[in-house]
C-alpha positions as CSV (number, residue, x, y, z in Angstrom):
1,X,284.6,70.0,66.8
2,X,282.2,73.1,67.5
3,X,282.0,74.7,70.9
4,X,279.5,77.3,70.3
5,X,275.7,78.1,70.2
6,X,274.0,76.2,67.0
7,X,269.8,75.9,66.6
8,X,268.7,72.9,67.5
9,X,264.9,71.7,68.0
10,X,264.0,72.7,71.7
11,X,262.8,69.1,71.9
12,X,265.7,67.9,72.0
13,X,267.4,69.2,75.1
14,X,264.5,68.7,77.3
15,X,265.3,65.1,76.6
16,X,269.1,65.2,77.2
17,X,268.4,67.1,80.5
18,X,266.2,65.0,82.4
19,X,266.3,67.3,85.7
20,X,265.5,70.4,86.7
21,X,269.1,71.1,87.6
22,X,270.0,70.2,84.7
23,X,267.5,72.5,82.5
24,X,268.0,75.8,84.7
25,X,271.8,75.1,84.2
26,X,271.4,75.3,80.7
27,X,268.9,78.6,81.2
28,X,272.1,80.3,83.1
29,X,274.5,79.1,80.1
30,X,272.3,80.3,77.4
31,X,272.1,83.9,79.2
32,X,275.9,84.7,79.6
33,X,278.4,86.9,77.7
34,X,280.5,84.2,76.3
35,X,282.7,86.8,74.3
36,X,283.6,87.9,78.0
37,X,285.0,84.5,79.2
38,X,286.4,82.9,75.9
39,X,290.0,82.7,75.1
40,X,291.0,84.7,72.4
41,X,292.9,83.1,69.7
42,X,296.4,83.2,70.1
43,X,299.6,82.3,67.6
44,X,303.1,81.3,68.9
45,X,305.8,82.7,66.7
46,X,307.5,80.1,64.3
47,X,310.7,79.7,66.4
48,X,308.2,79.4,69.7
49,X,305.8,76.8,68.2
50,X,308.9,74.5,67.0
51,X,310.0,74.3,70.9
52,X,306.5,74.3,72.4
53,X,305.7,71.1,70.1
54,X,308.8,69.3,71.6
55,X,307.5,69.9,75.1
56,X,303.7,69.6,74.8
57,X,304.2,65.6,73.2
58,X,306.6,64.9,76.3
59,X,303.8,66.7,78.7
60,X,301.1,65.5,77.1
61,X,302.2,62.0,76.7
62,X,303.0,62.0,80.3
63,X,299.8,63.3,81.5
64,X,298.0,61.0,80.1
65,X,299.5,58.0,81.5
66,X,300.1,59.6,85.1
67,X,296.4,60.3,85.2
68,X,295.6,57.4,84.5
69,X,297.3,56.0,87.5
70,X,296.6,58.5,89.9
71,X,292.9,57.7,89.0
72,X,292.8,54.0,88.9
73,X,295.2,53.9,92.1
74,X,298.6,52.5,90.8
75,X,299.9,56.0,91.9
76,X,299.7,57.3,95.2
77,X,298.9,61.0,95.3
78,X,301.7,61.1,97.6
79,X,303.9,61.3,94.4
80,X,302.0,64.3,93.3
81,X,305.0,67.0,94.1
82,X,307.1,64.3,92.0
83,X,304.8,64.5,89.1
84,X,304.7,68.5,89.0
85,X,308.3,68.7,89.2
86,X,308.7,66.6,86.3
87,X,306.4,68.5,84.5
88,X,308.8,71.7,85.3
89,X,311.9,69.3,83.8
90,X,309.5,68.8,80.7
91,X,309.3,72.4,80.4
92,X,306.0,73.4,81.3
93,X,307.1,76.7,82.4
94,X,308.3,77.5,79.0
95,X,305.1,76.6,77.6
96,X,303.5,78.6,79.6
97,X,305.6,81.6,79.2
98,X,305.0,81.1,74.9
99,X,301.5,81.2,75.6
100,X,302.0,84.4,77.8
101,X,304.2,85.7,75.3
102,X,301.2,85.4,72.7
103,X,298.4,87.0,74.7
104,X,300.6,90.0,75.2
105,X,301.1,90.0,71.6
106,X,297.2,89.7,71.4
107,X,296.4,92.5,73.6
108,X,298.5,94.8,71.8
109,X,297.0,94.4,68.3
């Protein structure tokens, strides 16, 4: 999927955005530096990616099903420290530190 800015007929998005809210959000969008705020492109190294793979399925699978149960109510947020700390047994903090690890790298090229 694409992200970015692509031409479109101006017709178009004065139906999709219905309100004024909605139209001057898209004025304020249009008239930003995006290269300021997007994420560069980063790369794990070989030995990093093969690790981070293993703990981004076991995070990402669990995510997804905890979500949905804090959402539709079968979990209380009262569990909430429960679910973070079994993020951290996961590994998130790895993950993280690959991806830190990465923009370094970026910033130095």
């Amino acid at each position: 999927s694409y992200n970015g800015i692509m031409v479109q007929d101006e017709r178009y998005i004065e139906q999709y955005y219905p309100t004024t809210q909605q139209k001057e959000a898209q004025k304020i969008w249009a008239e930003s530096n995006m290269k300021k705020h997007i994420l560069p492109q980063i790369y794990l190294k070989t030995e990093e990616n093969e690790d981070n793979s293993n703990i981004m399925a076991n995070i990402k699978t669990y995510v997804d099903e905890m979500s949905a149960k804090f959402v539709n109510g079968s979990e209380s947020f009262e569990n909430y420290e429960a679910f973070l700390k079994q993020l951290k047994d996961f590994g998130i903090e790895t993950a993280i530190g690959y991806r830190q690890s990465a923009y370094e790298r970026y910033k130095t090229r």
